[in-house]
FIRO-193934 format. One record per atom (N, C-alpha, C): residue in three letters; atom name; y, z, x. Coordinates in steps of 0.05 Angstrom, whole numbers, plus 32768, in hexadecimal, padded with zeros to 4 digits. Layout:
! FIRO-193934
+-----+------+------+------+------+
! res ! atom !   yy !   zz !   xx !
+-----+------+------+------+------+
! Ala !   CA !    Y !    Z !    X !
...
+-----+------+------+------+------+
//
This chain:
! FIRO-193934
+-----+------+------+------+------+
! res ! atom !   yy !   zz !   xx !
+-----+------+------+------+------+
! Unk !    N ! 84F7 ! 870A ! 886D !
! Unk !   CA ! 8507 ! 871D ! 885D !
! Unk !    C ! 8522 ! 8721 ! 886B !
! Unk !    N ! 853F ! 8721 ! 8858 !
! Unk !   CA ! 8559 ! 8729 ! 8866 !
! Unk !    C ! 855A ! 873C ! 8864 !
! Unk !    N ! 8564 ! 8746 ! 8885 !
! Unk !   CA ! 8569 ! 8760 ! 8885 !
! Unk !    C ! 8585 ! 8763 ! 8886 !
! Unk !    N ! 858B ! 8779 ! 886C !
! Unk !   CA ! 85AB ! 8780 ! 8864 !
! Unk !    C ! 85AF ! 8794 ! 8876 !
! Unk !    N ! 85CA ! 878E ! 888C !
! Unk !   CA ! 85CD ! 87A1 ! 889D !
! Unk !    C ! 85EC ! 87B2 ! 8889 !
! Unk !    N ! 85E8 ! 87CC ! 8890 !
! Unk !   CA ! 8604 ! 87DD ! 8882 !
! Unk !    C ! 8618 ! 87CC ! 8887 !
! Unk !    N ! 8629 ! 87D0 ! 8874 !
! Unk !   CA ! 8646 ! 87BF ! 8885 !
! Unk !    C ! 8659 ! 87D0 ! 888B !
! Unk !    N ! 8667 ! 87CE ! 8897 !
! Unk !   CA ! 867D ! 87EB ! 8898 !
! Unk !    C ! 8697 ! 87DE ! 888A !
! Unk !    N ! 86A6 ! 87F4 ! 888E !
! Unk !   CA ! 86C3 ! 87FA ! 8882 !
! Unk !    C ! 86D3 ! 87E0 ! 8887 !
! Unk !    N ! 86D0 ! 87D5 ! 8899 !
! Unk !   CA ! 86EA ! 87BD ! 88AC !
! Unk !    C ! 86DA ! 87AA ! 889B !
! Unk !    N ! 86B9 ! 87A3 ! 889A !
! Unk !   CA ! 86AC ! 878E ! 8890 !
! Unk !    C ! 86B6 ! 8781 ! 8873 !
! Unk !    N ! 86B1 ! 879F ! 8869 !
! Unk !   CA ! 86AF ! 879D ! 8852 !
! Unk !    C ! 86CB ! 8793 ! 8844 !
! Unk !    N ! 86EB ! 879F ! 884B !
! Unk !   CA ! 8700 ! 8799 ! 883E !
! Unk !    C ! 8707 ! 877B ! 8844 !
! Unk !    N ! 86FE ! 8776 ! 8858 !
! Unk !   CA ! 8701 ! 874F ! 8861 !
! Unk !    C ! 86FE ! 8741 ! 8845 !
! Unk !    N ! 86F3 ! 8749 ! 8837 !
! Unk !   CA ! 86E6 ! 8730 ! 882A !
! Unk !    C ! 86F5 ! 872D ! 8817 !
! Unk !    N ! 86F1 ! 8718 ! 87FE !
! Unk !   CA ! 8702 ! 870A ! 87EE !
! Unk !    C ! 86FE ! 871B ! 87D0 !
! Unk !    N ! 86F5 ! 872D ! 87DA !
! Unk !   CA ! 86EF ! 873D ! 87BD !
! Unk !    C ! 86F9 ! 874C ! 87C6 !
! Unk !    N ! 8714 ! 875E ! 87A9 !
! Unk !   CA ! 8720 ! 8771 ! 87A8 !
! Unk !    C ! 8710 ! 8787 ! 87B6 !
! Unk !    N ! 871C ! 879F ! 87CE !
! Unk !   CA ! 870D ! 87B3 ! 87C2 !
! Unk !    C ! 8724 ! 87D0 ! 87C9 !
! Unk !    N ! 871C ! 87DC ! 87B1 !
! Unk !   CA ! 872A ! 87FC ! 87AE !
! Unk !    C ! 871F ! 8805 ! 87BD !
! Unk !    N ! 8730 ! 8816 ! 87C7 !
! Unk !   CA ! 8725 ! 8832 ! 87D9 !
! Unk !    C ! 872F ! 8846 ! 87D8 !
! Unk !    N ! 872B ! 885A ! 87CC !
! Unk !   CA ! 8729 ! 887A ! 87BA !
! Unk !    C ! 8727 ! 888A ! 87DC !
! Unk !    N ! 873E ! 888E ! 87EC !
! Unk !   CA ! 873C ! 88A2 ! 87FA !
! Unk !    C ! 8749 ! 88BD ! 87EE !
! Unk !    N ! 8722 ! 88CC ! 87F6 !
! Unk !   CA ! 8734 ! 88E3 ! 87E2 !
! Unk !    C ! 8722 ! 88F7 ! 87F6 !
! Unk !    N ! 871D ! 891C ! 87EB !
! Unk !   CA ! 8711 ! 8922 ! 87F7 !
! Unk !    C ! 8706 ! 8935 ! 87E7 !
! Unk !    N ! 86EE ! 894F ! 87F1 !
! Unk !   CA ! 86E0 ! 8960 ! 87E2 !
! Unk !    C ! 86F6 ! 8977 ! 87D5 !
! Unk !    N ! 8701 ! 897F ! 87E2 !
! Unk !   CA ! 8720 ! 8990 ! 87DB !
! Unk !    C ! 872E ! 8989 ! 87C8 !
! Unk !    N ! 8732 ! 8973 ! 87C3 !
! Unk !   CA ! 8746 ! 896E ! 87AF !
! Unk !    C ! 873D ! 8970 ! 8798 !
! Unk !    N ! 874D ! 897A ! 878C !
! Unk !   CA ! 8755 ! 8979 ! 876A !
! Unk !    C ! 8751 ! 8969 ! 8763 !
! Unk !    N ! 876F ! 8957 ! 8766 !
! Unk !   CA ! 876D ! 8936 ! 8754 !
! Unk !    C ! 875E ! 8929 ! 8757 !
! Unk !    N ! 8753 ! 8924 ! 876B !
! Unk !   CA ! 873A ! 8914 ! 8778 !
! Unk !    C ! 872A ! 8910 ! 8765 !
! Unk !    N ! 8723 ! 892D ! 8759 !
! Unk !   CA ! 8707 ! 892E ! 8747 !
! Unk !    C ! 870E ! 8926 ! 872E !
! Unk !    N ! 872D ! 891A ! 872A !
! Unk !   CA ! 872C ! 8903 ! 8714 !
! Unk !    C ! 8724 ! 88EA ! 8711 !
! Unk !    N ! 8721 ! 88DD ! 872D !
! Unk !   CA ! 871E ! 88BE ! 8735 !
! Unk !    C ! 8705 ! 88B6 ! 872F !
! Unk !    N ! 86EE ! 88BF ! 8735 !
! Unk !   CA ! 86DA ! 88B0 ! 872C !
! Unk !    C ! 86D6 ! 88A6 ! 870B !
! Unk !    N ! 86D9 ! 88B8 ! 86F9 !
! Unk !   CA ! 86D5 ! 88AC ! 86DE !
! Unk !    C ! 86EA ! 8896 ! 86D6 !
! Unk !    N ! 8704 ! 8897 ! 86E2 !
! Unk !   CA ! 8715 ! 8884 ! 86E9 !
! Unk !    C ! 8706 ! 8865 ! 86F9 !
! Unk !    N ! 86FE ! 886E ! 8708 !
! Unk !   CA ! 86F0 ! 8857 ! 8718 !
! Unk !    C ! 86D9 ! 884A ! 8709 !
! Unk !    N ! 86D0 ! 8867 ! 86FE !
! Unk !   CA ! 86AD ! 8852 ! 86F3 !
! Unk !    C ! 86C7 ! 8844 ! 86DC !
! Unk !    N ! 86D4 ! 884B ! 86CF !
! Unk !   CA ! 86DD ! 8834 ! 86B4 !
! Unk !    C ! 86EC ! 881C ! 86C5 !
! Unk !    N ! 86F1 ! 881A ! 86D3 !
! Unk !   CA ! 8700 ! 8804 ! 86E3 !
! Unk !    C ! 86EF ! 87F6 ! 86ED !
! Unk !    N ! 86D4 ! 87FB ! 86F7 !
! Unk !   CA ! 86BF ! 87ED ! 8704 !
! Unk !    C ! 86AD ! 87E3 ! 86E8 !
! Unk !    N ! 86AC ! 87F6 ! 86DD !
! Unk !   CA ! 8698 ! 87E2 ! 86C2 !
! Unk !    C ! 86AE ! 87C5 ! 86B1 !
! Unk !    N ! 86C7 ! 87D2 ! 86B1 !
! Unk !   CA ! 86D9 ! 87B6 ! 86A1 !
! Unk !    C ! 86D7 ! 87A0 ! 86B8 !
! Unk !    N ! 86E1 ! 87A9 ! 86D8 !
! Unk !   CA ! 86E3 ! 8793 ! 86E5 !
! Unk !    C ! 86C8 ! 8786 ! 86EE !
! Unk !    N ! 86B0 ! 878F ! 86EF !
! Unk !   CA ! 869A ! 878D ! 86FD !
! Unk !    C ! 869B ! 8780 ! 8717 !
! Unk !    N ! 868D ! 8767 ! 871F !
! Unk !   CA ! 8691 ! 8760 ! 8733 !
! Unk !    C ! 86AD ! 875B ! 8748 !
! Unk !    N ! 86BF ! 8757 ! 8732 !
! Unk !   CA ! 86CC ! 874C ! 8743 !
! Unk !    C ! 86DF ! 8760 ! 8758 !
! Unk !    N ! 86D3 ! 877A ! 8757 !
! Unk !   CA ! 86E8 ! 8788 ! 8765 !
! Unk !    C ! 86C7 ! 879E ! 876F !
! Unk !    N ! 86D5 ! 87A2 ! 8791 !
! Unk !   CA ! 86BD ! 87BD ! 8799 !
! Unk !    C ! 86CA ! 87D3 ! 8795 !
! Unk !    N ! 86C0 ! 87E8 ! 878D !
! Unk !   CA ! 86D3 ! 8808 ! 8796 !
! Unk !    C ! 86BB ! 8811 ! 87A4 !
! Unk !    N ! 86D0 ! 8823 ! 87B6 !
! Unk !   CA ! 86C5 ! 8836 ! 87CC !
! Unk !    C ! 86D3 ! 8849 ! 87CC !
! Unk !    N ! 86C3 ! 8863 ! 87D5 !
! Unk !   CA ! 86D0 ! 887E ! 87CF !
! Unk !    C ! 86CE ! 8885 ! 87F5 !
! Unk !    N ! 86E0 ! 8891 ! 87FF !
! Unk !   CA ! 86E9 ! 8892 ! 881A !
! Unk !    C ! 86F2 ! 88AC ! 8815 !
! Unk !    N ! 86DD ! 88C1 ! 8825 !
! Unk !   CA ! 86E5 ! 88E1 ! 882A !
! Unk !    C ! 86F2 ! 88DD ! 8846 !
! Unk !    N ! 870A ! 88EB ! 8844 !
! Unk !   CA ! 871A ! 88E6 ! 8855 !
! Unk !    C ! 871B ! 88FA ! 886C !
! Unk !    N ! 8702 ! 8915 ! 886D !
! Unk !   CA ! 86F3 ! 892C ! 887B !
! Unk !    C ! 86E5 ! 891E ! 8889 !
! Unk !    N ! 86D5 ! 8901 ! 8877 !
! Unk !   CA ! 86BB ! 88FD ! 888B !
! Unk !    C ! 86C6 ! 88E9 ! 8895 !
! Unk !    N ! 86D9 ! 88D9 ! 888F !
! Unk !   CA ! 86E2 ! 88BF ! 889F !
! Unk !    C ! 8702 ! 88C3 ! 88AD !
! Unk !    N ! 8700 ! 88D3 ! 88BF !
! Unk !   CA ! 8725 ! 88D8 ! 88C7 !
! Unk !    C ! 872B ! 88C5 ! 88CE !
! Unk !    N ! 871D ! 88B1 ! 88E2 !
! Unk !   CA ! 8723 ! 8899 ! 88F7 !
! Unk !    C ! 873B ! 8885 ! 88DB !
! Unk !    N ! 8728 ! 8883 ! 88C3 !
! Unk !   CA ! 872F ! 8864 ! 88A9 !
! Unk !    C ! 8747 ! 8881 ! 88A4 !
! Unk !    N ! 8746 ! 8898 ! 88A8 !
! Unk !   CA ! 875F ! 88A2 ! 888E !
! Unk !    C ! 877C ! 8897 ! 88A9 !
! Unk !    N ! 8776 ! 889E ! 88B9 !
! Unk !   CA ! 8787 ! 88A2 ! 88C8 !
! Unk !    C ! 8793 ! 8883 ! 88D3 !
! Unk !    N ! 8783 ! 8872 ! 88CD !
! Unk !   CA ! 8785 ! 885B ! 88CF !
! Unk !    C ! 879C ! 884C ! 88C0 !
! Unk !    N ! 8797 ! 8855 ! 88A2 !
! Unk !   CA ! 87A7 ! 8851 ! 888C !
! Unk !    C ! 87BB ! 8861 ! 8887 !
! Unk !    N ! 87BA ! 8876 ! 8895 !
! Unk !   CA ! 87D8 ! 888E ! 8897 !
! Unk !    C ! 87CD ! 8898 ! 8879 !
! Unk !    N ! 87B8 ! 889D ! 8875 !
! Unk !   CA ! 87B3 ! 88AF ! 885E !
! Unk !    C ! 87BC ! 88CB ! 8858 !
! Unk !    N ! 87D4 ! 88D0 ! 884C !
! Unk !   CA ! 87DC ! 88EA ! 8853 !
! Unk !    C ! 87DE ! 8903 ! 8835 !
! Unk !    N ! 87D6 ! 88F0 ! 8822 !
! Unk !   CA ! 87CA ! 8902 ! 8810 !
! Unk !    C ! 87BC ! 88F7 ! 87FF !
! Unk !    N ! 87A4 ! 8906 ! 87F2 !
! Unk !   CA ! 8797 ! 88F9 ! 87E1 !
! Unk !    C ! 879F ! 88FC ! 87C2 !
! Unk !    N ! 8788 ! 88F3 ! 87AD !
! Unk !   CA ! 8778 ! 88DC ! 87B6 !
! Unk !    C ! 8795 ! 88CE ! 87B8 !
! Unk !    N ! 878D ! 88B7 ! 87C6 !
! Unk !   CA ! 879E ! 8894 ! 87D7 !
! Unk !    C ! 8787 ! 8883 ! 87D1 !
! Unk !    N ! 8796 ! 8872 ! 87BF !
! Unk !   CA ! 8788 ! 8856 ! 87B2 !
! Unk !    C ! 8794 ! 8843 ! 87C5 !
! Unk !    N ! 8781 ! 8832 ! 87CE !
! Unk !   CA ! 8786 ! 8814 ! 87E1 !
! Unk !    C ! 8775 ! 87FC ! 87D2 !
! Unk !    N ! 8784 ! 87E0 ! 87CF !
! Unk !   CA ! 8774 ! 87CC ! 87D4 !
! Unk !    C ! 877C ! 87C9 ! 87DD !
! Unk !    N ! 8761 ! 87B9 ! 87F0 !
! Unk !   CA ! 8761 ! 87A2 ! 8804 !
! Unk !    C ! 8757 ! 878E ! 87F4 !
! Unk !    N ! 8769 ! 876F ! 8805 !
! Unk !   CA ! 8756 ! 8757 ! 8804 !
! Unk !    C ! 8754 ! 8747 ! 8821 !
! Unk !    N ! 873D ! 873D ! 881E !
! Unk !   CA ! 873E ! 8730 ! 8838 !
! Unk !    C ! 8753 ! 8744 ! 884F !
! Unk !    N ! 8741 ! 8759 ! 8851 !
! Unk !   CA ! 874E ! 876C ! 886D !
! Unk !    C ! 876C ! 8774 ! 8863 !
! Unk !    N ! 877E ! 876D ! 8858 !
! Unk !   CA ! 879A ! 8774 ! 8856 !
! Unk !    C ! 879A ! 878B ! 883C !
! Unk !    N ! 87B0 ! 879D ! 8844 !
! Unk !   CA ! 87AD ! 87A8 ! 8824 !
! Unk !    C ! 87C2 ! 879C ! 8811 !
! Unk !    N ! 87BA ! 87A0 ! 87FD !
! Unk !   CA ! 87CC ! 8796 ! 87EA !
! Unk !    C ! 87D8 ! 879D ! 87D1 !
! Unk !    N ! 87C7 ! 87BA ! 87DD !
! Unk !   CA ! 87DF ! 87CF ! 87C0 !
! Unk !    C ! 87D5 ! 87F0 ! 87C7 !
! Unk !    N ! 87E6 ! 87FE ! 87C7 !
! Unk !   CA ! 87E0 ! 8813 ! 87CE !
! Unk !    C ! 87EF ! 882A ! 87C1 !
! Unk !    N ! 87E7 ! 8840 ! 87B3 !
! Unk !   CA ! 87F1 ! 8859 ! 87A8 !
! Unk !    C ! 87E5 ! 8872 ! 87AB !
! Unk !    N ! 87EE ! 8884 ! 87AB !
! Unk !   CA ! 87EA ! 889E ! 87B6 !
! Unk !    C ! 87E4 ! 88B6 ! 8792 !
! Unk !    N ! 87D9 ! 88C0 ! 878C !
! Unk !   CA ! 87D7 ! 88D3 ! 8774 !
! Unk !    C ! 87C4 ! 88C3 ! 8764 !
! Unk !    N ! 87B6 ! 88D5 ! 874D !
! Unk !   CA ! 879A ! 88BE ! 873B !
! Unk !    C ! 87B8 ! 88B3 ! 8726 !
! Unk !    N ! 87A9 ! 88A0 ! 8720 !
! Unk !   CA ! 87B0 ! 887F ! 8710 !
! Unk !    C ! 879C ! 8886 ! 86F6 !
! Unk !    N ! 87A8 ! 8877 ! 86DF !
! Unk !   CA ! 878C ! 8876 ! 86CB !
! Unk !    C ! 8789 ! 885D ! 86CB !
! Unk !    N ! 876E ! 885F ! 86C2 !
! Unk !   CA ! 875F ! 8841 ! 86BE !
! Unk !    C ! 8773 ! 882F ! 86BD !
! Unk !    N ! 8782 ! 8831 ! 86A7 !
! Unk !   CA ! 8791 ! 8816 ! 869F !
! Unk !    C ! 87A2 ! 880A ! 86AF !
! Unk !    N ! 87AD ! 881E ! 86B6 !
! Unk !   CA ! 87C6 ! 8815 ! 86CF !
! Unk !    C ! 87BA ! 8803 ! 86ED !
! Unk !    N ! 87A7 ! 8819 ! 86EC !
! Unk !   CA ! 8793 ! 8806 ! 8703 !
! Unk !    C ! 8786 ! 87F2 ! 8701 !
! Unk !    N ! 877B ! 87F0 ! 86E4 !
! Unk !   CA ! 876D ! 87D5 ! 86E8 !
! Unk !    C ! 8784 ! 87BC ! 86E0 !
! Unk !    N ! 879F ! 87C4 ! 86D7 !
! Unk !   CA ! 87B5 ! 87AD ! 86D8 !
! Unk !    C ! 87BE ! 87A3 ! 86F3 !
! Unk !    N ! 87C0 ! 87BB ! 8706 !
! Unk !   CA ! 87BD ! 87B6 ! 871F !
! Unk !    C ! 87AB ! 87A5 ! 872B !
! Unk !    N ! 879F ! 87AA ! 8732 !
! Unk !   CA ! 877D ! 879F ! 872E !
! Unk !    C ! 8780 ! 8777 ! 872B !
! Unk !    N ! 8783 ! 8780 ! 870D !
! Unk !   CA ! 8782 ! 875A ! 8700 !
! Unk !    C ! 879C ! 8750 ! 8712 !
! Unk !    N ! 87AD ! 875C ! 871C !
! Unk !   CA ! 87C4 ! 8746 ! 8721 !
! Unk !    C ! 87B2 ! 8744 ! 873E !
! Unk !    N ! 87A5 ! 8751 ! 874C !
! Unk !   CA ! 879E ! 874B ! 8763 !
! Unk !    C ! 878A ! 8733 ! 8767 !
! Unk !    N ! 8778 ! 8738 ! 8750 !
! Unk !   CA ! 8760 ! 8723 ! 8742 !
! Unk !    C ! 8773 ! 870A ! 8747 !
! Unk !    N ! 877E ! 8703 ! 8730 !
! Unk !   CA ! 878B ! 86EB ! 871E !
! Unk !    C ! 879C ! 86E2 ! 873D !
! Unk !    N ! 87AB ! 86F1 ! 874B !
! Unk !   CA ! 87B9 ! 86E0 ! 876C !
! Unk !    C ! 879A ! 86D1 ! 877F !
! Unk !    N ! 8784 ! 86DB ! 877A !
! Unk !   CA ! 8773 ! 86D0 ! 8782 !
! Unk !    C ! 8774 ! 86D8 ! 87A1 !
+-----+------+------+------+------+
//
């Protein structure tokens, strides 16, 4: 039997699949717009993109890492680099256009 070990934060953005990262926190306002945002972005794109939600209370080391200085802060990464980054909630649409051009550069 394989055993799936957690992957962490550094693991996980390496890889060749898009992934969002929703640093946001319990405090915020806007914040508590992003997920229904996210679930419609994750059901059109399905696989091809991960999101991750990053409380930026419980993780200071990744906020501070990224100079996270207000929320929510949308990041993709690919393969470890980022490659698009904005600060305030986005709607679906805008993001998942974002999104495809990141897809489609491969």
């Amino acid at each position: 039997m394989e055993q799936s070990k957690p992957r962490n934060f550094a693991d996980i953005i390496q890889g060749d699949t898009p992934v969002l990262v929703d640093f946001s926190a319990e405090w915020c306002g806007p914040c508590k717009m992003m997920p229904p945002i996210l679930k419609e972005v994750k059901s059109s794109l399905g696989e091809k993109i991960t999101i991750l939600k990053m409380d930026i209370d419980k993780n200071p080391s990744v906020a501070r890492a990224y100079q996270i200085q207000s929320v929510p802060t949308l990041i993709v990464f690919k393969g470890g680099e980022v490659k698009w980054r904005q600060s305030g909630v986005l709607g679906a649409g805008p993001l998942k256009s974002v999104l495809d051009d990141i897809i489609k550069k491969g």
